[in-house]
Structure formats: C-alpha cells, structure tokens
VOPAGU-2260 file (C-alpha; in pm, 1 decimal, decimal comma):
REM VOPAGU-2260
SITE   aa  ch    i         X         Y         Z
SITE  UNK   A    0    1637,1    -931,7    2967,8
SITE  UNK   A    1    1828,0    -975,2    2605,3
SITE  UNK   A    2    1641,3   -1269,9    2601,8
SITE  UNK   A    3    1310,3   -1116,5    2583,3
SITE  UNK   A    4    1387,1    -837,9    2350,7
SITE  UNK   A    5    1571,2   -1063,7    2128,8
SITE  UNK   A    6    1176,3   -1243,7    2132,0
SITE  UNK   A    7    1007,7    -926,3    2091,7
SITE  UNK   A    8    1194,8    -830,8    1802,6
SITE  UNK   A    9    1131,9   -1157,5    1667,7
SITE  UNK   A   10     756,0   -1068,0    1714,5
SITE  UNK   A   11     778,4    -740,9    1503,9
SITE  UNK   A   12     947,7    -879,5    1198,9
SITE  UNK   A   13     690,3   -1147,3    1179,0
SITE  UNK   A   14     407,7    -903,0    1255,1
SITE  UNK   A   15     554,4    -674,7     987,9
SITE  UNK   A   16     567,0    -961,1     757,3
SITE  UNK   A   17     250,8   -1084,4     781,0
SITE  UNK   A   18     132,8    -653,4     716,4
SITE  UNK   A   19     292,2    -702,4     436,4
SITE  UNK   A   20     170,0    -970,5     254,2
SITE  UNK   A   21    -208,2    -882,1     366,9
SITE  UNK   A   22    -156,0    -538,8     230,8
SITE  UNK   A   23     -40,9    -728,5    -126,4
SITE  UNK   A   24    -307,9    -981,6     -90,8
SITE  UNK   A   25    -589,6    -801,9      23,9
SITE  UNK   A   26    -611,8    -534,5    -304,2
SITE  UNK   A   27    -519,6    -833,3    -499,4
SITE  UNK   A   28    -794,1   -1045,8    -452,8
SITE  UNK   A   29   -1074,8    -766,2    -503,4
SITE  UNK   A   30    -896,2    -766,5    -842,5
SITE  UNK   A   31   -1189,8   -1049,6   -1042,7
SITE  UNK   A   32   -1476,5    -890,1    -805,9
SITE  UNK   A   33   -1405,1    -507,8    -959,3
SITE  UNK   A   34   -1346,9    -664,9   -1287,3
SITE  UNK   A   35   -1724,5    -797,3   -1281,0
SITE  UNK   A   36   -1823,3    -519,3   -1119,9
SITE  UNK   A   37   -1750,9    -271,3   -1434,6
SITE  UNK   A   38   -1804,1    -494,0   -1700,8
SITE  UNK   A   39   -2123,3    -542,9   -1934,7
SITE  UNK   A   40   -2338,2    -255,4   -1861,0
SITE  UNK   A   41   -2091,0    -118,6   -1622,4
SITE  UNK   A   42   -2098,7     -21,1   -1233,2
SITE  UNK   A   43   -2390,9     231,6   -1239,0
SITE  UNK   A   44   -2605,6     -86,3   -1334,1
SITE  UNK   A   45   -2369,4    -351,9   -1168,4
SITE  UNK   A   46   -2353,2    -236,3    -829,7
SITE  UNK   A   47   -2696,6    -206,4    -694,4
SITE  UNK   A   48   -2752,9    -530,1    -838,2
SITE  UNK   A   49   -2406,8    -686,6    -684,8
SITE  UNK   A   50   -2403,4    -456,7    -337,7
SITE  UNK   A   51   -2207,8    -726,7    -144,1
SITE  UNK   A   52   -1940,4    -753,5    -375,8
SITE  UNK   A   53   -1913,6    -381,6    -413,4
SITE  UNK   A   54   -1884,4    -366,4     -43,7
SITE  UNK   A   55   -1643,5    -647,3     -20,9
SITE  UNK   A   56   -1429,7    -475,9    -247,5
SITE  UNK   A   57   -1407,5    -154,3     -58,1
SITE  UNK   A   58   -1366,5    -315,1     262,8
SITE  UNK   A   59   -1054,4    -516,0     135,2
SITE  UNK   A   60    -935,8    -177,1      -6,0
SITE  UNK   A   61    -970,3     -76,7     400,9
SITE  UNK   A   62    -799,9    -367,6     526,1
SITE  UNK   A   63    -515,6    -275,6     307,5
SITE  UNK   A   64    -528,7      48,2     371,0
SITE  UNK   A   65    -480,2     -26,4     805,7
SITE  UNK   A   66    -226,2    -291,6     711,4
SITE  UNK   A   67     -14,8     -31,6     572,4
SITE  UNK   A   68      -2,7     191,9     851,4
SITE  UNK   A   69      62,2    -124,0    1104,6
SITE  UNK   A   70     395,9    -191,1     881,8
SITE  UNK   A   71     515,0     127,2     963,3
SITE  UNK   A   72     408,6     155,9    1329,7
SITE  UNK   A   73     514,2    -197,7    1379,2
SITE  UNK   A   74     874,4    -171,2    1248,1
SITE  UNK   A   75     941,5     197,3    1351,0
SITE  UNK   A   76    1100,7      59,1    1741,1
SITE  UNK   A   77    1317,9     -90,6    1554,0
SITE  UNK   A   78    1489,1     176,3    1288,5
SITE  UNK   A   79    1484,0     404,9    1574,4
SITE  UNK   A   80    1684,6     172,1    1778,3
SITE  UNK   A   81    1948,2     119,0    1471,1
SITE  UNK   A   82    1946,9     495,6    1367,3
SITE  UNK   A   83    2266,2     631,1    1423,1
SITE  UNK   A   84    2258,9     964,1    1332,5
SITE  UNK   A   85    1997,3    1217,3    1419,1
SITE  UNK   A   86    1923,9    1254,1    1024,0
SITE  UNK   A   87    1838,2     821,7    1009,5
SITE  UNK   A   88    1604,6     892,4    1293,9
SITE  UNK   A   89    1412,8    1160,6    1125,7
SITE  UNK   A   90    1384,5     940,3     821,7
SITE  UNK   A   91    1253,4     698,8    1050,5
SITE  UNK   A   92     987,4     906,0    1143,9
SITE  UNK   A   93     892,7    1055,2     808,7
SITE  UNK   A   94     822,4     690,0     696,7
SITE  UNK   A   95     551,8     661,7     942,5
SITE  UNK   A   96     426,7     930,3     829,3
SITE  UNK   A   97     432,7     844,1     459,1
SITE  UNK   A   98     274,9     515,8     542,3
SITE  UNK   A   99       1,8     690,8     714,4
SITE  UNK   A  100     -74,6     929,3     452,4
SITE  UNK   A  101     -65,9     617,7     184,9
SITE  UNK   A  102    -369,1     447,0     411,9
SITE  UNK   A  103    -554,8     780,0     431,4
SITE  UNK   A  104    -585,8     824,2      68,5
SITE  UNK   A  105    -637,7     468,7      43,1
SITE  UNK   A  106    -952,5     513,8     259,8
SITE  UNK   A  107   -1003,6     790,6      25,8
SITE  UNK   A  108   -1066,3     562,4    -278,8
SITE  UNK   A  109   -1296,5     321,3     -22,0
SITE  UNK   A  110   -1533,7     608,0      17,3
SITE  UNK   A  111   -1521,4     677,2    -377,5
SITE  UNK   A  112   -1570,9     304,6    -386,7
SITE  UNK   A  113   -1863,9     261,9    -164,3
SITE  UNK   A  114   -2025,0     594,4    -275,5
SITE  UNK   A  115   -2090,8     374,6    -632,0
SITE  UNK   A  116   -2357,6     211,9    -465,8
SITE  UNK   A  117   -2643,9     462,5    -355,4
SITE  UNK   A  118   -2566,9     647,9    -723,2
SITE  UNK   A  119   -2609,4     293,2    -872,9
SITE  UNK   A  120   -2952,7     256,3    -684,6
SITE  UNK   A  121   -3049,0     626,7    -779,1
SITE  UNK   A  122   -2938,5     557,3   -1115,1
SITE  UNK   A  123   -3175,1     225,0   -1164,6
SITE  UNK   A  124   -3458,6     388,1   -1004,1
SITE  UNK   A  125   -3478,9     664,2   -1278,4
SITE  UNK   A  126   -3532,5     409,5   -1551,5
SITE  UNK   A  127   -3080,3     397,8   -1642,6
SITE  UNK   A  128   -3120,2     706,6   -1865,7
SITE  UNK   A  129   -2852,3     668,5   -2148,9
SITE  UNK   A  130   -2704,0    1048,1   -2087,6
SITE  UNK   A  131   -2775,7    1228,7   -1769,9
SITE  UNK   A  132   -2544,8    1356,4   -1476,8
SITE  UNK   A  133   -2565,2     976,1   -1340,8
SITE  UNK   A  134   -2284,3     860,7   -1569,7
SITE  UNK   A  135   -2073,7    1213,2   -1481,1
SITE  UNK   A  136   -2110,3    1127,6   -1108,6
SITE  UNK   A  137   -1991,0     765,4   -1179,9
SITE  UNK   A  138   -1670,9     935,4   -1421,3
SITE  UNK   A  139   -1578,7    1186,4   -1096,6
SITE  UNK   A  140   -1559,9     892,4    -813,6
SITE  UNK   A  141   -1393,1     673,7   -1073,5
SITE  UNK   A  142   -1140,6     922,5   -1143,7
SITE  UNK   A  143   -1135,3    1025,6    -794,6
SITE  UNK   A  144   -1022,7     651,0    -668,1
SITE  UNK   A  145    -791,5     611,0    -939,5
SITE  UNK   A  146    -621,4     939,2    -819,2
SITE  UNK   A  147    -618,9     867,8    -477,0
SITE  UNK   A  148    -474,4     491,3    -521,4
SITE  UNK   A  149    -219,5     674,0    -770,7
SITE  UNK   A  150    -114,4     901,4    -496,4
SITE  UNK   A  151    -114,6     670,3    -212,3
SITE  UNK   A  152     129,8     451,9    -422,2
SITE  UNK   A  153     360,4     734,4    -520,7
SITE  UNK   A  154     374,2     833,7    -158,7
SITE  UNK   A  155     404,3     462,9     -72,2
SITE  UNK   A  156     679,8     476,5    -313,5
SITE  UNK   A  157     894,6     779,4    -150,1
SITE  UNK   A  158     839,0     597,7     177,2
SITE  UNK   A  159    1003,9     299,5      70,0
SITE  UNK   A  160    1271,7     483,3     -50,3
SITE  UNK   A  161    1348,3     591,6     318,6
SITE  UNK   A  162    1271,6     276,1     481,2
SITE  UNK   A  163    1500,2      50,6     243,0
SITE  UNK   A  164    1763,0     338,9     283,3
SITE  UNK   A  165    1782,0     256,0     656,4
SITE  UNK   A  166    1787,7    -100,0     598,0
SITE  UNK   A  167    2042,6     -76,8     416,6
SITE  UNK   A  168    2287,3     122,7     585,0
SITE  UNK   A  169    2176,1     -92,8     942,9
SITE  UNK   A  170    2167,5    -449,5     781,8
SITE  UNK   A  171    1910,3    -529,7     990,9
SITE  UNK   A  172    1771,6    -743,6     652,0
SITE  UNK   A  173    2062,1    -857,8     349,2
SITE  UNK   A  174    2180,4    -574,0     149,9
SITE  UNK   A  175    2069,3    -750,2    -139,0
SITE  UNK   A  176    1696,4    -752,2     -54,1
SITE  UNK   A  177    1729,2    -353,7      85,9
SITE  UNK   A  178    1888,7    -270,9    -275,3
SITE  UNK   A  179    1637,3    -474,9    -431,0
SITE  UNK   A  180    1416,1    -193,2    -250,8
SITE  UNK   A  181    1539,0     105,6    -379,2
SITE  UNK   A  182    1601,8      26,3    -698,6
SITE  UNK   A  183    1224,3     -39,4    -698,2
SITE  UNK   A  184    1122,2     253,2    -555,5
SITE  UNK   A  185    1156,1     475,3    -842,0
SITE  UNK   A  186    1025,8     257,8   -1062,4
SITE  UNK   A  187     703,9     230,8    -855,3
SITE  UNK   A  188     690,4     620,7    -878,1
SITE  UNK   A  189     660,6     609,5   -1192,0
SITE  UNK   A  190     414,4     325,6   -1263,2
SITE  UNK   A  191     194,1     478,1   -1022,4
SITE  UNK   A  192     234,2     843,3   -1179,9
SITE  UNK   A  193     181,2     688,8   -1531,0
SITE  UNK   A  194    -194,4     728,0   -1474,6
SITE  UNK   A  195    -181,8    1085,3   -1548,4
SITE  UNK   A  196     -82,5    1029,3   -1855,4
SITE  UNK   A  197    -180,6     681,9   -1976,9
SITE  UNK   A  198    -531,7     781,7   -1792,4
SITE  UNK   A  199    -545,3     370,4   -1711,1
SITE  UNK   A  200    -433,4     235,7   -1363,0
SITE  UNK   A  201    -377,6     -83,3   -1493,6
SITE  UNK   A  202    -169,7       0,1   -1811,5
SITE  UNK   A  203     113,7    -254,0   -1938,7
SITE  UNK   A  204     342,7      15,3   -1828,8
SITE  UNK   A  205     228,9      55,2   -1497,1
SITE  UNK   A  206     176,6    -341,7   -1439,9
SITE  UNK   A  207     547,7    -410,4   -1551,4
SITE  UNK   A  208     676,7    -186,7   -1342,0
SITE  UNK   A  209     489,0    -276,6   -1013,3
SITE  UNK   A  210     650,6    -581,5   -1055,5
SITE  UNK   A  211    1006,7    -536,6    -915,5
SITE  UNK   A  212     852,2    -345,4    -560,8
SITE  UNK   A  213     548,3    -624,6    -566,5
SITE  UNK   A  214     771,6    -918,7    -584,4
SITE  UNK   A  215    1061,0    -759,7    -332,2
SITE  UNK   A  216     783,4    -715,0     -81,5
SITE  UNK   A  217     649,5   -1093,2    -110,9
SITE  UNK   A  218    1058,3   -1205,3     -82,8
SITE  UNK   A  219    1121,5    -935,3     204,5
SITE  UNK   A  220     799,0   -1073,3     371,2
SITE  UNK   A  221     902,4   -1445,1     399,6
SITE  UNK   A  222    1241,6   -1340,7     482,2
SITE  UNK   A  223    1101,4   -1155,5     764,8
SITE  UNK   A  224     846,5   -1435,0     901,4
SITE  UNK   A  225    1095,1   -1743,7     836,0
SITE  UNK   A  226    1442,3   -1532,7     996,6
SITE  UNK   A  227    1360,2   -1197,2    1128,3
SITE  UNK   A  228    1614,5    -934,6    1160,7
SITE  UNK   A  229    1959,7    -979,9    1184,5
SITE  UNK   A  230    2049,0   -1015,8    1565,2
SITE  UNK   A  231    2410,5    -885,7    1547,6
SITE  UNK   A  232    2271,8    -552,5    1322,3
SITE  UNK   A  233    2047,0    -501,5    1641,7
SITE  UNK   A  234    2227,7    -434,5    1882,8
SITE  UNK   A  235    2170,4     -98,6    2065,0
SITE  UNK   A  236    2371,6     220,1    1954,9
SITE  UNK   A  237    2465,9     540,7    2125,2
SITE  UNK   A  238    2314,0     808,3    1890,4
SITE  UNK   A  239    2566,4    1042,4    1733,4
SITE  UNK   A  240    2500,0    1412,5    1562,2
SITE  UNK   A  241    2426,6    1375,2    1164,1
C-alpha cells in the first residue's frame, strides 16, 4: 500500500511539473505570432488577413489558461495531506481557488483575443476608414486583455504566495527553491500591477521583474519531474487546531 502511494505521489509532482512548464511555454511561444499580428498596419488590418495565427494565439492563451488550474488541482492532495493546522489547510484551498480565478480571466483575454477577428473582417469590409468606432472597439478589447492578463497574474501572484508558504513550512520541495518563491511573489505583484501605470504589459519594469517567479517556476518544474517531493516530508499527519 505505501508502495503505491509513494508512486502516485510520484505521478503528481511530475504531472504538476509538466503544468508548469506548459503554462510558461504555451504564452511564450504566441509571443513572435502577436508581435506580427500588431505590427505594420496593426491588428484591425492584420487579423482577418492572418485568422489562423490569431486563433492560434488565443488558443495557446487557453491551454495556459487550463494548465493553470490542473497545477492547482493536481498538487492540492498533497498540501492537504502535509497541512498541519486547520489554518495550512484553508490556505490550501484558497490556492485552488486563486489558480482558478487566474485561468478564468485568462479565458477572459482569449475571448478579447478572438473577438479581434470578426471586428478585423468588419473593419476591412468598410474600406479601413482612418477614424471611425473600428479603431475604439480594437483600443477596448486591447485594453480589456491587457487587464485581464494583469489581473490573472496579480492573483496568480497572491496564490503563489500561499502555495510556496506551505512548501515551505512542509519541505515537501528544498527551502531554498520555496523561498526562492516568495520572495518572487511580490515582485510579480508588482510587475503585473505596473500596467496601470506604465499602460504597457511588456514594460522593462514589468519584464525584469517577471524574471525571478519565471525562472523559479522552470527550476521548481525540473526539480519536480527529475525528484518529486520529498518522501520523508510526506508522510501522513494527524491534523491539529491552528
């Protein structure tokens, strides 16, 4: 019987590190495809005329956004198995829930995303009019998937918080990797909440400061696939009152 669930929780950390790095890779590589896609004349003429990419874009924005979720429901057995305190437990929960509210307003921006392309059509059939409500449609769904990527990551951000918390304090993963973690986490908050005032997404501010979270999550990844969690840290506890 120990046996088996050492192998199933073998299973998860690979599954969760595999989540991982597709929810890093997938946004990542629409990266030279959006790049195209609002350059030149820009994406009210680009995207009827490049509707595959458009829609390969979005959907990699979707596979990101279910990969998120799956980290959380994937690795919540086991920080509810090494919560030790009704309060851990409850954190345990709330990240679930801050990792599905991250992939819902992740599939918010997909809809902004995708809703480019009829406008784009509408827009080339009227002749691409230099000023006309066309270019303040294409300004409100640019803002709006900006916005909703900039809040997914700031709750993405608070979620990690919690999550690296418990790893921490049930060494399930090396301390230094969990600290790595939360030191990031702030700073992610606040690359992701630069937008409202930098009004770019992709500032220098906001790209340096991704950094830390982006490469911990890579390193945490790997560590997860090639080791898994630490056997001794898993080992079942009686839960005591916070």
């Amino acid at each position: 019987m120990k046996g088996k669930e050492m192998s199933s929780d073998r299973k998860i950390a690979i599954w969760v590190g595999v989540l991982y790095i597709i929810a890093t890779v997938a946004p990542v590589s629409t990266l030279g495809a959006w790049g195209t896609l609002v350059d030149g004349p820009g994406i009210l003429t680009n995207a009827a005329a490049n509707e595959s990419q458009l829609i390969t874009v979005a959907l990699l924005n979707l596979v990101m956004a279910v990969a998120v979720a799956g980290v959380a429901f994937m690795i919540y057995p086991v920080l509810r198995r090494v919560a030790d305190t009704a309060v851990k437990e409850g954190l345990a929960v709330w990240y679930v829930g801050t990792r599905v509210t991250e992939g819902a307003t992740f599939v918010v921006a997909v809809l902004a995303t995708l809703a480019f392309l009829p406008l784009s059509k509408e827009f080339i059939a009227a002749g691409a009019p230099d000023a006309s409500h066309f270019q303040t449609g294409a300004i409100v769904l640019q803002s709006t998937a900006d916005l909703a990527y900039a809040l997914g990551q700031t709750v993405f951000a608070i979620g990690a918080a919690m999550l690296y918390y418990l790893l921490f304090r049930s060494r399930i993963i090396p301390r230094w990797l969990s600290l790595w973690g939360l030191v990031a986490s702030p700073l992610f908050v606040v690359a992701s909440l630069s937008l409202l005032w930098t009004g770019d997404p992709n500032s220098t501010l906001s790209t340096v400061l991704y950094v830390p979270m982006a490469l911990q999550e890579m390193v945490l990844a790997v560590w997860l696939i090639a080791k898994g969690f630490d056997s001794a840290a898993l080992r079942p506890r009686s839960p005591a009152p916070a």
